[in-house]
N, C-alpha and C positions, 0 to 999 in steps of 0.2 A: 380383880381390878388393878392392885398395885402390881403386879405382875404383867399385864399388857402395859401401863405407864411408865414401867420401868424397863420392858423391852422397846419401846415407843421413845423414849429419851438416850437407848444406848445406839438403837439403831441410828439415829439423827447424828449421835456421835461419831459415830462409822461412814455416813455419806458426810459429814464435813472432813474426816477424815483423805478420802477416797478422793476428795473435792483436788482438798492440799496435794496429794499424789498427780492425779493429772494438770495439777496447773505447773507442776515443776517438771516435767516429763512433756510439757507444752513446751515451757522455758529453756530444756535442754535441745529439743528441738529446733527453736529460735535462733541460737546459737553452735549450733552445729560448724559452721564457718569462722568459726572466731575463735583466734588459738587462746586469746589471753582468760577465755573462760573454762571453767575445771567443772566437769560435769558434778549436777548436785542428783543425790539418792532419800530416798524417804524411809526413814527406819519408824516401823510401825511397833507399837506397845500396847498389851494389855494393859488397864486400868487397873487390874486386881478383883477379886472377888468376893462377896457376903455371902453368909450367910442365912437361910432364910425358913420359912416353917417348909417351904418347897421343897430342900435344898440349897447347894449352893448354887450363886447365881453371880455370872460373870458380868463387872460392872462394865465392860464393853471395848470397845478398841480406839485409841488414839494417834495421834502422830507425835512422838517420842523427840524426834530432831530432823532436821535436815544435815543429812553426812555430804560435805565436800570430800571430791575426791583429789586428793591432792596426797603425793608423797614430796617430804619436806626436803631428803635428802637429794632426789630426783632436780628440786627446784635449786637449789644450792650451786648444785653439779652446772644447770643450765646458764646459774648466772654469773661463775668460772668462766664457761667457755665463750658468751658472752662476751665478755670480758675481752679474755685472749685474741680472739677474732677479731673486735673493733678495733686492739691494740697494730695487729698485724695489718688490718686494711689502711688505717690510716698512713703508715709507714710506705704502702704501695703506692696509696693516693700524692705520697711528697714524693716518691723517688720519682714515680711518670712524668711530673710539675718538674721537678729537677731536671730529667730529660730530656721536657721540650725545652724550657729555657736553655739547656746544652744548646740544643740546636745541631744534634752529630748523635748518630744512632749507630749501636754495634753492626758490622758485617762481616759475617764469616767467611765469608767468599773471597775477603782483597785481606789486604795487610791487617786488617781491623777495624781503620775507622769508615765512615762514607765518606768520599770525594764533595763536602760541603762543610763549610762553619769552621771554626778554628784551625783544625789538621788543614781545608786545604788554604786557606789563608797561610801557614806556614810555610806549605810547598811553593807555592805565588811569591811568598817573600825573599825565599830563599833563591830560587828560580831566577828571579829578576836582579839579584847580585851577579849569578852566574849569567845570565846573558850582560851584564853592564861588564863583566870581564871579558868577555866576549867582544864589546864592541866601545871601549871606553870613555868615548869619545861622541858619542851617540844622544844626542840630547832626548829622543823618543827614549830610549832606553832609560834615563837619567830621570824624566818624567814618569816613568810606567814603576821606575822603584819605588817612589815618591806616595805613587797611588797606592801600590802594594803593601807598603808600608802602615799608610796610614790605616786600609783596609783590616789590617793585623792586629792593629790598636785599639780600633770600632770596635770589633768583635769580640777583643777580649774583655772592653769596656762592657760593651751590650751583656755577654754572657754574666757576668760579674753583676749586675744590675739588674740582670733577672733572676738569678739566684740569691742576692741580697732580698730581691722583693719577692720569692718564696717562704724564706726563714721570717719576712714581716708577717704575711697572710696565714703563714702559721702560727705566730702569735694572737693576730686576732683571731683564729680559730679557735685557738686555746683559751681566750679569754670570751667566746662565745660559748664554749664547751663548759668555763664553772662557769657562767651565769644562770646556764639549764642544772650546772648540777643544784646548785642552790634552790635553781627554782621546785626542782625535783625533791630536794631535803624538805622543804617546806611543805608540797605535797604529804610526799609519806608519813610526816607529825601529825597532818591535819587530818588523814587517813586511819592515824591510831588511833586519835581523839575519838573518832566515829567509834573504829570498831571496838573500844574501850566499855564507852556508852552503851554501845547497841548488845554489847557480849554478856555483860555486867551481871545478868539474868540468863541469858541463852549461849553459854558458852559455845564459839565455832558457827554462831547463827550468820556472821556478817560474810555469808558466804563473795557475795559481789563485790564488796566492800575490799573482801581479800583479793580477790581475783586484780582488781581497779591496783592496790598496793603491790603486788607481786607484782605487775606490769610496769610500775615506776622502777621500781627495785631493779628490773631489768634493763632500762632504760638507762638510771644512774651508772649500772655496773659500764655500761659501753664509754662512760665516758674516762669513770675511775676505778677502780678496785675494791668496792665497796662490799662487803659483808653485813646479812641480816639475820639478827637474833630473834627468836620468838621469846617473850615470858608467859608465865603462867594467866594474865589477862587477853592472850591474842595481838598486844601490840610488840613491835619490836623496836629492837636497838637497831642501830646502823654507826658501826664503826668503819676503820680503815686504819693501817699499822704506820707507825714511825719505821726512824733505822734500828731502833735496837728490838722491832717485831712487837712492839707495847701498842697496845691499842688506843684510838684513837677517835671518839667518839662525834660523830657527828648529829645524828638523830636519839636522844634517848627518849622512848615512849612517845608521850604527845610535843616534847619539846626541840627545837633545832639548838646543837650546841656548840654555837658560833658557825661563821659559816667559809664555805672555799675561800681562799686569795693562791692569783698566781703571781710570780715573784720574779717573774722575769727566766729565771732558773728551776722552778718549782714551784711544786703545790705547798699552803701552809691551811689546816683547816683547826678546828676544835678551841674551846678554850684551857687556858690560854695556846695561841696560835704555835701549833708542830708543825715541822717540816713532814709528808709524806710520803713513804718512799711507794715510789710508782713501780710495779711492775705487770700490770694488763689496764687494758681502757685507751679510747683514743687517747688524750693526753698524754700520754707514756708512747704512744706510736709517734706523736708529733713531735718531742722530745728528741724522740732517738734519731729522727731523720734530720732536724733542726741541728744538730749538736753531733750528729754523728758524721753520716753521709754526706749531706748537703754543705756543711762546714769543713768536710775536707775537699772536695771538689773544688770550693772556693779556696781553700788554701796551697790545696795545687794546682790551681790555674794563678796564684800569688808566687809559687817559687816557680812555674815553666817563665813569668812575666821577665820575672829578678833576675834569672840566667840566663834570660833571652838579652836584656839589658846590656847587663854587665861583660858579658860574653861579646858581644855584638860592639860594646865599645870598645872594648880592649882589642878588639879585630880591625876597627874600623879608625880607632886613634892611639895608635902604639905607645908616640912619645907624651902624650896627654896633651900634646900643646896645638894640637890645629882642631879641636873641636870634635864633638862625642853626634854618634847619630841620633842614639835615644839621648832622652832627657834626663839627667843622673839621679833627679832626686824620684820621678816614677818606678820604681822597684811593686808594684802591686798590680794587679790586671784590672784594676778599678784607674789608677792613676799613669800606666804607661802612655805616654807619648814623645811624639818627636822632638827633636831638638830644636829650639824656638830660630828662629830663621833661615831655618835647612831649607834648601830651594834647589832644584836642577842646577843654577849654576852655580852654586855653593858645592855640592855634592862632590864629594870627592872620591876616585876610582883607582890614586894612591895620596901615599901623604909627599905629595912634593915630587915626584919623581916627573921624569920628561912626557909629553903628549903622549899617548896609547901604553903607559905604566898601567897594568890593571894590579898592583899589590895588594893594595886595601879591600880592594872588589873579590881577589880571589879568595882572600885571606876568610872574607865574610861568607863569602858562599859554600868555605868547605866546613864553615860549622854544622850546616844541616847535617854532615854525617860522622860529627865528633859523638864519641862517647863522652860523657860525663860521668863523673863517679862522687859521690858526697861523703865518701871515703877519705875523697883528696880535697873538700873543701867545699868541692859543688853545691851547687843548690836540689839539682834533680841526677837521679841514674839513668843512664841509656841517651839517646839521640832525643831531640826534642822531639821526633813524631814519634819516638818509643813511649815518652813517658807519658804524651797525649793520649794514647793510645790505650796506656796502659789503665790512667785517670778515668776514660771513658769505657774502660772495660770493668772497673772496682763499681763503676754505676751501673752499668748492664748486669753486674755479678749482684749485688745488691739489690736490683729490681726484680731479678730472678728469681732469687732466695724467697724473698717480699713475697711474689708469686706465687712460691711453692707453700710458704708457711698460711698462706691465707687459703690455698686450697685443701688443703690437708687439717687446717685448724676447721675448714667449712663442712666437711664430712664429717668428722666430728660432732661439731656441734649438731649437725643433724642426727647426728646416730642417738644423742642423747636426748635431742624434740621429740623424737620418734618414741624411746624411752617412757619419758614423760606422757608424750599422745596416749600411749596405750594403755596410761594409767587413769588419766586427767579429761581425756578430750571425749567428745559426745559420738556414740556410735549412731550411726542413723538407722540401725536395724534395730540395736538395743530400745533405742529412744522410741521408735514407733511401737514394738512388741510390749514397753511399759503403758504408753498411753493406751493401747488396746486391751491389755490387762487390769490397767486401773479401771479403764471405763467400764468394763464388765461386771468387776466388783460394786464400782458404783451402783450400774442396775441391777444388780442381784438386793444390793441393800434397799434400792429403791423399791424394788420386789416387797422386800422384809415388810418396808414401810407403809406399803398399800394394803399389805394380807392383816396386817395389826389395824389399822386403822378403817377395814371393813369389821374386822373382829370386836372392836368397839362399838361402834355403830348399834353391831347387832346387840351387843352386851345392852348398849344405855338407851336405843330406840325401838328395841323390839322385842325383846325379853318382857314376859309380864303384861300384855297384850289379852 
């Protein structure tokens, strides 16, 4: 009798068991589409065995753990490149933003730049000296400088103004970008705390738990450079490095330890508040295009402005004394303008010399083809459309680059999803041959459990008869 009740409670053992197996092998199924889930495994265990006047007798079978599948180094690797990648798109994202606010696209076909936006505003400007020497005397002419001019000024105004209000929207990007990291620090604390609790007893149980916090972790990484440590509970650290490569803790365990601030110039996170040195995550892209790219472009549309200026008046007002075309204190492409009551009939086509003198006029129009050198003092090298030219080729080289580095970093990180995939992610062939496997086993046991429970029967309702 004790031996059918005691095969009678192992078997029951066994269909709870078998139960657990297909309801996880359900689940992995469920998920088969969803990267951020790491396929889970059922490791079955014997119970152990007694002794008995029978023999021994196998106290029956259990479910030992549920094994995630996850390799850690795999996961590390992913949240690196991550990283790198969100660095480098960002960087593409400001240079195209820089771009259109240009308003002047590379062309390989003509001299370099397109025939619109600054370049050909310079040609128009300079053009319209050469015809006013031409006809000096020509009030349409004297008018059409007037416009051309001013057109040169707008424009470099406008570009200057849309490039100032890129470097802003990158700030508040940035400062959208720590508010999610923060929100994301906060998360992953409150992530350990669970799987702290829940592990406490079943070491590795908080399988979803993990999966939900590997997903933040990955999220943070794109914004900053963030590093996750496991300890021996299942939760982790989340650091990120200063200058001198010291770490710098943001998340320990269940706690956030101080939180991002951006500084105008950089990140400062941890207590008390470090500088963090950035090298992958968007903020570090945004930086470099901010600070890098995008702030020379405005500073050399600020020296073509200045030697346009200064250049232009010393052409246009030899002896300093009958008045400057530009404005003298406008030296920047934010503040160039005309000379306040320049007018067609103010205009002058020499300084003083008799009706149809074109000295001043020619003297201006043969700047468009002076070389400058900054050698000798200058502000830019080459002719003014060289060094335009050149400004809007350092951006098209830079968007390029941007390009290259965002497709090359993008294969990558795929090579190493794929890596992971084939470690982590749910086969759909695997996932159906387990459920059909478990189910099996289930009704075999369910079998067990029919053949003992007629075998009682017979024992306790019919025996003795």
């Amino acid at each position: 009798m004790s031996g059918l009740f005691a095969s009678l409670h192992h078997t029951t053992q066994a269909l709870g068991a078998h139960s657990r197996a297909i309801e996880v092998a359900g689940k992995n199924l469920a998920n088969v589409n969803n990267p951020a889930y790491a396929r889970q495994r059922v490791q079955y265990g014997d119970r152990g065995m007694v002794q008995t006047p029978q023999g021994a007798e196998s106290l029956g079978l259990e479910v030992r753990a549920i094994q995630q599948l996850r390799d850690t180094l795999l996961d590390k690797q992913v949240v690196r490149e991550i990283a790198l990648k969100s660095s480098f798109e960002t960087e593409q994202r400001n240079y195209q933003r820089a771009q259109a606010a240009l308003g002047q696209s590379i062309d390989r076909t003509d001299s370099g730049t397109s025939g619109h936006g600054i370049a050909a505003a310079l040609d128009d400007f300079f053009n319209a000296f050469q015809s006013l020497a031409a006809r000096p005397t020509d009030a349409g002419e004297r008018q059409i400088l007037l416009q051309r001019a001013g057109i040169l000024s707008d424009r470099l105004h406008l570009v200057d103004g849309r490039l100032s209000q890129v470097q802003t929207d990158i700030d508040a990007g940035i400062a959208d970008n720590v508010d999610d990291a923060n929100g994301l620090l906060s998360s992953i604390a409150e992530l350990n705390r669970q799987i702290g609790r829940f592990e406490a007893n079943t070491p590795g149980g908080a399988g979803d738990l993990r999966d939900q916090r590997q997903a933040q972790i990955e999220k943070l990484a794109a914004i900053l450079p963030a590093e996750a440590r496991e300890d021996a509970s299942g939760q982790v650290q989340i650091v990120v490095k200063d200058a001198t490569n010291a770490d710098i803790v943001l998340v320990n365990l269940a706690a956030v330890n101080g939180t991002v601030a951006f500084t105008g110039t950089g990140l400062t996170a941890g207590t008390p508040a470090t500088a963090v040195a950035l090298s992958s995550g968007s903020i570090n892209g945004a930086l470099a295009a901010r600070d890098g790219t995008v702030q020379a472009l405005r500073s050399n549309l600020d020296l073509l402005a200045r030697q346009l200026v200064t250049s232009v008046n010393a052409a246009y007002n030899p002896t300093t004394l009958t008045g400057d075309f530009f404005a003298a204190g406008g030296t920047t492409a934010a503040t160039i303008a005309l000379e306040s009551g320049l007018t067609a009939a103010t205009l002058k086509a020499s300084d003083g010399g008799p009706a149809g003198d074109n000295t001043i006029a020619n003297a201006v129009a043969q700047l468009a083809s002076r070389k400058f050198d900054t050698g000798s003092g200058d502000d830019i090298d080459g002719t003014f459309s060289q060094f335009f030219s050149t400004t809007v080729s350092d951006l098209g080289q830079a968007l390029s680059s941007a390009n290259a580095r965002v497709d090359d970093q993008t294969n990558i990180e795929r090579l190493v999803r794929q890596q992971r995939e084939g470690v982590s992610s749910v086969s759909l062939d695997e996932a159906m041959s387990d459920l059909v496997r478990f189910q099996r086993a289930f009704q075999a046991s369910s079998r067990v459990f029919t053949v003992i429970d007629d075998l009682l029967d017979t024992v306790v309702n019919r025996l003795g008869r």
